[in-house]
C-alpha positions as CSV (number, residue, x, y, z in Angstrom):
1,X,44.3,-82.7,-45.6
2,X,44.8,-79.1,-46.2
3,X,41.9,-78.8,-48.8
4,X,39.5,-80.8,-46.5
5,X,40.1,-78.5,-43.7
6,X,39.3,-75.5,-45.4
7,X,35.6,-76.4,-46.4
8,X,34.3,-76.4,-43.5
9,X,35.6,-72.8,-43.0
10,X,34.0,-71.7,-46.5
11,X,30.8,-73.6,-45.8
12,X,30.9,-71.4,-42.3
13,X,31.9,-67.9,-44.0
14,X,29.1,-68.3,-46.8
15,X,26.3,-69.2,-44.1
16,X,27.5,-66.1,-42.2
17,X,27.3,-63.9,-44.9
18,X,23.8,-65.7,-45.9
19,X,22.7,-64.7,-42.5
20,X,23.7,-61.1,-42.5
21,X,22.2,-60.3,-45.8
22,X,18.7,-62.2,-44.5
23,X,18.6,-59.9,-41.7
24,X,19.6,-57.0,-43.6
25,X,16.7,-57.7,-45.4
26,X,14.5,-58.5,-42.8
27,X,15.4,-54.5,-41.6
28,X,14.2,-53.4,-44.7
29,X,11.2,-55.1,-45.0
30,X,10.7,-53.9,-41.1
31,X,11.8,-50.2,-42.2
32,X,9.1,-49.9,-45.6
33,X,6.4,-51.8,-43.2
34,X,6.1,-49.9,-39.8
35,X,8.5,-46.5,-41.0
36,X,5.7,-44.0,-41.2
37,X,4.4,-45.5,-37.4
38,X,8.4,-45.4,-35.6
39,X,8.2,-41.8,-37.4
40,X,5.4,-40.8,-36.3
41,X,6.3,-42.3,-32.7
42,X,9.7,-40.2,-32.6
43,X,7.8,-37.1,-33.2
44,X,4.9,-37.9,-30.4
45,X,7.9,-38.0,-28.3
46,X,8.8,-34.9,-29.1
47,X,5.6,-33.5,-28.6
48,X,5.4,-34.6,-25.2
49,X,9.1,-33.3,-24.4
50,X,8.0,-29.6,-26.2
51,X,4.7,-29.9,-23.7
52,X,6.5,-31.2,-20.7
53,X,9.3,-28.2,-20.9
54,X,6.7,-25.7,-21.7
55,X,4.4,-26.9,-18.9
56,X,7.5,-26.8,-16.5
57,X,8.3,-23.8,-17.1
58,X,4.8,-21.9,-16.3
59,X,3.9,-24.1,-13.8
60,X,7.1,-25.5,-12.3
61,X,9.1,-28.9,-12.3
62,X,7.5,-32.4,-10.7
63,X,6.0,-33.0,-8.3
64,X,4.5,-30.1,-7.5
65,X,2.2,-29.0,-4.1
66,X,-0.9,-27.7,-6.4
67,X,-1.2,-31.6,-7.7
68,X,-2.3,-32.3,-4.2
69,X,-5.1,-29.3,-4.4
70,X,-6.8,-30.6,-7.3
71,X,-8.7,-33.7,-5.8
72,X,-11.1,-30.6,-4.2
73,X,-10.6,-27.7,-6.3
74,X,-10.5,-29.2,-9.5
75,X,-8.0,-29.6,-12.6
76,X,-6.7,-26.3,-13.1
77,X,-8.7,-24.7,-9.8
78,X,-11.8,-25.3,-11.9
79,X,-13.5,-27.6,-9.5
80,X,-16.8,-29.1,-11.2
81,X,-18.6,-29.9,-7.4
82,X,-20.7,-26.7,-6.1
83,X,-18.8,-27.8,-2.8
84,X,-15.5,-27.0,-3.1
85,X,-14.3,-23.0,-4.3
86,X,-13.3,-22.6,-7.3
87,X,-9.5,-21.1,-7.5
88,X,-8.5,-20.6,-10.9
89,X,-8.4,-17.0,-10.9
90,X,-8.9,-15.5,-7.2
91,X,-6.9,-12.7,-6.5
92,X,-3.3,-13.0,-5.6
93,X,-3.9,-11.2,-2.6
94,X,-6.9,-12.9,-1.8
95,X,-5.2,-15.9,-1.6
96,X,-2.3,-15.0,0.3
97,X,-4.4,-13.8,3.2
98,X,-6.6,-17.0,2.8
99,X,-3.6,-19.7,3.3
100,X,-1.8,-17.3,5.8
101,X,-5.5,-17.2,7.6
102,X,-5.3,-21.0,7.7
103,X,-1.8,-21.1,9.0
104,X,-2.2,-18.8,11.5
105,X,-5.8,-19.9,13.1
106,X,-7.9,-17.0,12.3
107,X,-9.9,-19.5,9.5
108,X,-10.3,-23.2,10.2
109,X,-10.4,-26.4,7.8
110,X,-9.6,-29.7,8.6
111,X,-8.0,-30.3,5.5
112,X,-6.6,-26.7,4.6
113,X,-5.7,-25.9,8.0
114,X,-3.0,-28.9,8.2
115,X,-2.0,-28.7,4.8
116,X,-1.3,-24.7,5.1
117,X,0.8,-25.3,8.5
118,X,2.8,-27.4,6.3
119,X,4.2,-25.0,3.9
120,X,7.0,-23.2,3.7
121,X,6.9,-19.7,2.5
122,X,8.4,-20.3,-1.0
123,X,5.6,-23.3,-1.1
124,X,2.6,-20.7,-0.7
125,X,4.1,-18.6,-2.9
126,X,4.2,-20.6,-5.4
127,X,0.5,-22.2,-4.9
128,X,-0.3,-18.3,-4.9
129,X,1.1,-17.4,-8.0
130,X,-0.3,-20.6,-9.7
131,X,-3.9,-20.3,-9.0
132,X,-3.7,-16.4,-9.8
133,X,-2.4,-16.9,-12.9
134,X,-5.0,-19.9,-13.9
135,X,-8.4,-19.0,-16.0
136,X,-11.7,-18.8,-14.5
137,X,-14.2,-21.2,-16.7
138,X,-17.7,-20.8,-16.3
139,X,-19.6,-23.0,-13.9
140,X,-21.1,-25.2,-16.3
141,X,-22.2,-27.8,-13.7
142,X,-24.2,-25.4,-12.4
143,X,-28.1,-25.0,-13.1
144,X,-29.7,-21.8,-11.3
145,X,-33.5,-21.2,-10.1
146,X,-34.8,-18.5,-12.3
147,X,-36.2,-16.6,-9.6
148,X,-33.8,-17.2,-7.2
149,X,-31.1,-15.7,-9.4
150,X,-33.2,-12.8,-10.0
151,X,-33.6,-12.2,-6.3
152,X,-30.3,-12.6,-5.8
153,X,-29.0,-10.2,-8.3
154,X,-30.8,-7.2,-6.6
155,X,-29.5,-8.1,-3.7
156,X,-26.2,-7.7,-5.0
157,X,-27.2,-4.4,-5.9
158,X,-28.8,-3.5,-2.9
159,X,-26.1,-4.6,-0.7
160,X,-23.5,-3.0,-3.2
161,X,-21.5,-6.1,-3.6
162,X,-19.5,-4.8,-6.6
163,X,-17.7,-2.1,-4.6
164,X,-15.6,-4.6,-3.0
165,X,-15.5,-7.6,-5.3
166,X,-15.4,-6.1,-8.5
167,X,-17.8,-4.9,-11.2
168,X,-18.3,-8.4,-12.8
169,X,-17.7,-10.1,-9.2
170,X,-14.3,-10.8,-10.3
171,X,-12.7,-9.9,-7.1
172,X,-9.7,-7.9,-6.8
173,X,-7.1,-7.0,-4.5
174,X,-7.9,-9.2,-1.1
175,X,-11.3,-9.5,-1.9
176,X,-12.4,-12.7,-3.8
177,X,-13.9,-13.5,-7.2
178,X,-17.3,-14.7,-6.4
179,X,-18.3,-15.3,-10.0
180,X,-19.0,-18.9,-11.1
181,X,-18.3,-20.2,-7.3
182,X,-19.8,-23.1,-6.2
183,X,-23.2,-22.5,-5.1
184,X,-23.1,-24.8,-2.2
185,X,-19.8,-23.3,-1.0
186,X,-21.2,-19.4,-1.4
187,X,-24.1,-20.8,0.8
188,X,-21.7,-22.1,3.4
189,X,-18.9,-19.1,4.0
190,X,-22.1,-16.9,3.8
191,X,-23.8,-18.8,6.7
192,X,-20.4,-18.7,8.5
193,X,-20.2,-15.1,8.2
194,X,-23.7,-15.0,9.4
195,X,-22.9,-17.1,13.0
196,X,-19.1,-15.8,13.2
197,X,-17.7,-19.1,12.9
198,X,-15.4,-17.1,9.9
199,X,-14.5,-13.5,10.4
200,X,-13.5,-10.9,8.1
201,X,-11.0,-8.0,9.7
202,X,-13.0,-5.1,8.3
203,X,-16.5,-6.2,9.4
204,X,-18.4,-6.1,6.1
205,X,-19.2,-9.5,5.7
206,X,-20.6,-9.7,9.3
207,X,-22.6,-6.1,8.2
208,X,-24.0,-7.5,5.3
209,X,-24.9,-11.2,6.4
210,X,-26.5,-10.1,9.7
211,X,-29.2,-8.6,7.7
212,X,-30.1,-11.7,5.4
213,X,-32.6,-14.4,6.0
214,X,-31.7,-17.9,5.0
215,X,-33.6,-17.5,1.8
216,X,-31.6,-14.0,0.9
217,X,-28.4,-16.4,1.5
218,X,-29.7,-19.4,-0.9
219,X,-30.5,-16.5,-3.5
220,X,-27.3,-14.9,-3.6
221,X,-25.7,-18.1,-3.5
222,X,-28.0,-18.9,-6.3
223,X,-27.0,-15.4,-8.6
224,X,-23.4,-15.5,-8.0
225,X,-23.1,-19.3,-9.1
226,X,-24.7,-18.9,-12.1
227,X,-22.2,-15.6,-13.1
């Protein structure tokens, strides 16, 4: 009786150990056939953690307010339509006055308008700092008149442009980079400035657009796109 009850418990400990050394196998097999692409998977993960911290860390952690800002302005502030200005770039101080301008009522936008009354200090701060510290690319999407461009680089000159926004149109201080803007939105805020629907404090831009005609306005718009 004794003798007959042990079998079964042999037969049981041999198909256990049968089964362990199939699987063990089985891992092996698994390990020589898809090692190199679980390898090269843990290190992709690691790639994307690296990015992720380093992103993070010059940018700021998820979600962040400048996610919302790049449906118009582009990824990076590099918007690709010649509607929407391009921020990657502008001068710090440029804009601060520019969202501050929004908050406060002195420049109107349906969309910045709400979107700057929204934001706390620290958030404009931090959209400020972002977009100033972002590169300018050129506005490849962009294809100037010949002629109009020419025109409108002497009237750069002749209006002295430069003093205020830079040698290269790169803006500086609280005056914006024009360079590479979108043609379309140059024409706009320069129209604007013409009527008074947008105001700036020290009067220049009201000086220098009350003297253009509409086709001085499309040329400039035309030069300083294609910069």
């Amino acid at each position: 009786m004794m003798s007959a009850a042990k079998k079964p418990r042999s037969r049981g400990k041999s198909i256990l150990v049968l089964t362990g050394w199939l699987l063990l196998a089985a891992v092996a097999v698994a390990a020589v056939t898809y090692g190199p692409e679980l390898v090269g998977l843990y290190r992709l993960s690691e790639q994307i953690d690296s990015i992720a911290k380093e992103d993070a860390q010059a940018a700021g952690p998820w979600p962040r307010n400048s996610d919302a800002c790049m449906y118009c302005h582009g990824v990076a502030g590099n918007s690709r339509s010649q509607v929407y200005p391009r921020l990657a770039g502008q001068p710090e101080g440029y804009l601060r006055k520019q969202l501050k301008s929004f908050a406060d009522g002195t420049r109107h936008d349906p969309t910045m308008t709400p979107m700057a009354l929204s934001m706390s200090d620290k958030e404009l701060e931090s959209l400020v700092s972002h977009f100033g510290k972002l590169k300018p690319l050129p506005n490849e999407t962009f294809k100037g008149d010949a002629a109009q461009v020419q025109r409108g680089a002497a009237l750069v000159q002749a209006n002295g442009c430069t003093a205020c926004h830079g040698a290269q149109l790169e803006g500086k201080g609280e005056f914006p980079r024009l360079a590479g803007q979108g043609s379309d939105y140059l024409r706009e805020q320069l129209i604007r400035f013409k009527s008074g629907v947008r105001r700036d404090p020290t009067g220049a831009m009201q000086a220098v657009t009350s003297q253009l005609a509409q086709q001085d306005i499309d040329d400039l718009a035309q030069y300083l796109a294609s910069r």
